[in-house]
C-alpha positions in Angstrom: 0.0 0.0 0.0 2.9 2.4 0.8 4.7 1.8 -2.9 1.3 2.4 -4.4 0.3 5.6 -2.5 4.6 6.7 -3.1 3.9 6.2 -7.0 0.8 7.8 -7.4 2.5 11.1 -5.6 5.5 10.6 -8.2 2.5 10.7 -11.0 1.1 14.0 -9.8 4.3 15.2 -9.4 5.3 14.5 -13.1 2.0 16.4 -14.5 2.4 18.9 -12.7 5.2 19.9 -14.8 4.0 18.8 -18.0 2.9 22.0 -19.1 6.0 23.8 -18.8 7.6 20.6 -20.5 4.8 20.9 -23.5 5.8 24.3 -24.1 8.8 25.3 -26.2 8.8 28.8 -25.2 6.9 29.7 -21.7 4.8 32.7 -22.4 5.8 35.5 -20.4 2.5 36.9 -19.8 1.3 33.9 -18.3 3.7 33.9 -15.6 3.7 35.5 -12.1 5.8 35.4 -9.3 5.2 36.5 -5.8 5.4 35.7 -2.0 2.9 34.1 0.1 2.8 34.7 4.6 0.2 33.0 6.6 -1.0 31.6 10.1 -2.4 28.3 10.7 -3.6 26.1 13.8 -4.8 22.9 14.6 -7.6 24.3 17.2 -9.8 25.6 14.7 -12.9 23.5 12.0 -12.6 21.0 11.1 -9.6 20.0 13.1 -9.6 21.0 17.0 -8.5 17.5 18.3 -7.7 18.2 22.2 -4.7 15.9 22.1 -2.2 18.5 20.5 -1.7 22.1 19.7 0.0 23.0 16.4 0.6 27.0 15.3 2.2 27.9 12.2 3.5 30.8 10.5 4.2 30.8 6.6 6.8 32.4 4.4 6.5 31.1 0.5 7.8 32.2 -2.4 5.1 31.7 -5.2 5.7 30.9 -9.1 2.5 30.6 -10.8 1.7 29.7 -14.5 -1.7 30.4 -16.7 -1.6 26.8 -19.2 -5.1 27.3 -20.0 -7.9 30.2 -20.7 -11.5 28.8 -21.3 -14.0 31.7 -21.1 -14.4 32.8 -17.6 -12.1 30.1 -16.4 -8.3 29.6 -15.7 -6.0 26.7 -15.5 -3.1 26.9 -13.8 0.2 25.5 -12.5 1.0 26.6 -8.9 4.8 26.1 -7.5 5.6 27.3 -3.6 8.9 26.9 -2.4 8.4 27.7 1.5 10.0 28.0 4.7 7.4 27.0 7.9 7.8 28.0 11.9 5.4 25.9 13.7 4.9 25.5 17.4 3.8 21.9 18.7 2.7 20.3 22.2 1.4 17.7 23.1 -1.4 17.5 25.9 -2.5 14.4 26.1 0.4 12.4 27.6 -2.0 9.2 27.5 -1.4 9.6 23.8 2.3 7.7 24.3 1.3 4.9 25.2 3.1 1.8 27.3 3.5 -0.2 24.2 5.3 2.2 22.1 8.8 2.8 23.9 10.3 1.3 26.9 11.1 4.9 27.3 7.9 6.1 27.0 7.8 8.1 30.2 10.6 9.9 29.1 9.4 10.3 25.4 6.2 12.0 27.5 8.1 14.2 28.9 9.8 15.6 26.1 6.5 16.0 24.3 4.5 17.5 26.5 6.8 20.3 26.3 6.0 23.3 23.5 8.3 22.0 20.3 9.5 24.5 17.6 10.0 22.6 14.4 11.3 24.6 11.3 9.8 23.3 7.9 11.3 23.4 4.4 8.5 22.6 1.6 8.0 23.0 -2.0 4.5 22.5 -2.8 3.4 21.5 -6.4 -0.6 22.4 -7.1 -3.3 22.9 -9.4 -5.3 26.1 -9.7 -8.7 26.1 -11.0 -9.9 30.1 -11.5 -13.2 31.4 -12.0 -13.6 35.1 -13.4 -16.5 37.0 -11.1 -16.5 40.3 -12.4 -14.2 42.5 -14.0 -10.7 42.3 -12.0 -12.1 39.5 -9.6 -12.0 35.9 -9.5 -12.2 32.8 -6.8 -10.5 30.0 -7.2 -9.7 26.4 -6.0 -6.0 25.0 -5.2 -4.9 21.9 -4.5 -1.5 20.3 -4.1 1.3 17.9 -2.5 4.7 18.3 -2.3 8.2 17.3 -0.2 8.7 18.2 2.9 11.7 18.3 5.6 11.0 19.1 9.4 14.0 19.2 12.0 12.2 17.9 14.5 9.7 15.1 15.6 6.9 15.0 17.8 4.9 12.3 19.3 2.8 12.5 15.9 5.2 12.7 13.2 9.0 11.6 12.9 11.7 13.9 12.3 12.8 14.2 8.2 11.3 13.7 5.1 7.5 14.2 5.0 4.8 15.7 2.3 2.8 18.3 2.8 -0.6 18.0 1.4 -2.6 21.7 1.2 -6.3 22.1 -0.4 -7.7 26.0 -0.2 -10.2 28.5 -1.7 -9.8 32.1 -2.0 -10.2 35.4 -4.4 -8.1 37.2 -6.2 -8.0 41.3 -7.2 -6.0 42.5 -10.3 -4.8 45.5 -10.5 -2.7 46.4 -13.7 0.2 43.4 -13.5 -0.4 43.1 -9.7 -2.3 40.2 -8.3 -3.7 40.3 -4.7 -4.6 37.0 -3.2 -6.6 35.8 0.2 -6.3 32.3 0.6 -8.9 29.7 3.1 -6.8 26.4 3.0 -6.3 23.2 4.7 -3.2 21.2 5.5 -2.2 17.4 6.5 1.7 16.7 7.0 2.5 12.9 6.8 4.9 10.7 5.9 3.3 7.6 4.3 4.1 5.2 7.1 8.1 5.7 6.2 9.1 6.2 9.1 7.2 6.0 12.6 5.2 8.0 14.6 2.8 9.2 11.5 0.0 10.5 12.8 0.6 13.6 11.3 -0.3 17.3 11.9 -3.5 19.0 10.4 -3.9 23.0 10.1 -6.3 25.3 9.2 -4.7 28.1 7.6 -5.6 31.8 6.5 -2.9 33.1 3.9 -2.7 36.3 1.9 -0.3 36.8 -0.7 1.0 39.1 -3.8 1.9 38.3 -7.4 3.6 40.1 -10.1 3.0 39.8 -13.8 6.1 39.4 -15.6 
């Protein structure tokens, strides 16, 4: 089940840039770049499990790419190279349980202390826009990407993780500047390649900015 769920994120990965592959000559106009900051936290809908706390703050780079224009909609190609703080504790120490450790009151201990954890992600989505009137539009982004997070916690093992996001928001144009507000959702996991991998879930608010080039 693991190999099947690891190739079928290679896949998505892979069409994701197929566009940029199919084009001999990426067309300037379609492409933005930006930056993207943000809060999210695990006490909020439709999370708010009373086992953990998770806070985090966003900083992303944004490279964005129009592939397709139908009428009133957009398809597009949606690249975030990021850099995440988050802050973790567990509260539940009945969470670590006998049978997971012979150390596990120690392992308790460490956890039920307040954890920073620095991420580094690059998120690879699809964008799906919807023009609203004149220089507004809402859209719908989803995506998966790598992951790296210096730390553990009792509900996700330090190292190589992905970082699944899905969000909607709207978007104001103004001449070659795009202004974003963003209502996402987020699951970190690691696909059972390592233990724990319970992963952590946010509910995020993010605003960003995008230039035209």
């Amino acid at each position: 089940m693991k190999n099947n769920y690891f190739s079928l994120l290679l896949i998505v990965m892979a069409y994701a840039t197929l566009p940029f592959v199919g084009y001999a000559q990426i067309k300037k106009e379609n492409l933005k770049i930006g930056f993207i900051t943000g809060t999210g936290t695990q006490n909020s809908f439709p999370f708010n499990l009373e086992s953990y706390t998770h806070e985090i703050t966003f900083y992303k780079a944004r490279v964005n790419y129009t592939f397709k224009e139908k009428r009133k909609w957009a398809f597009e190609i949606n690249l975030e190279p990021g850099f995440n703080i988050a802050e973790h504790q567990l509260l539940n120490k009945y969470f670590i349980k006998p049978t997971d450790s012979d150390n596990f009151r120690e392992e308790r201990e460490i956890f039920l202390q307040k954890r920073t954890i620095n991420e580094y992600v690059l998120d690879i989505g699809f964008l799906v826009r919807y023009s609203v009137y004149k220089n507004v539009s809402a859209f719908a982004i989803g995506g998966v990407g790598p992951m790296i997070g210096d730390k553990e916690t009792a509900r996700l093992a330090k190292g190589f993780a992905f970082s699944d996001i899905f969000g909607m928001g709207i978007s104001y144009e103004i001449n070659k500047i795009q202004l974003d507000f963003r209502y996402s959702v987020r699951h970190t996991s690691n696909l059972e390649f390592k233990k724990p991998n319970n992963g952590h879930n946010t509910t995020n608010i993010e605003l960003g900015i995008l230039f035209q080039l």
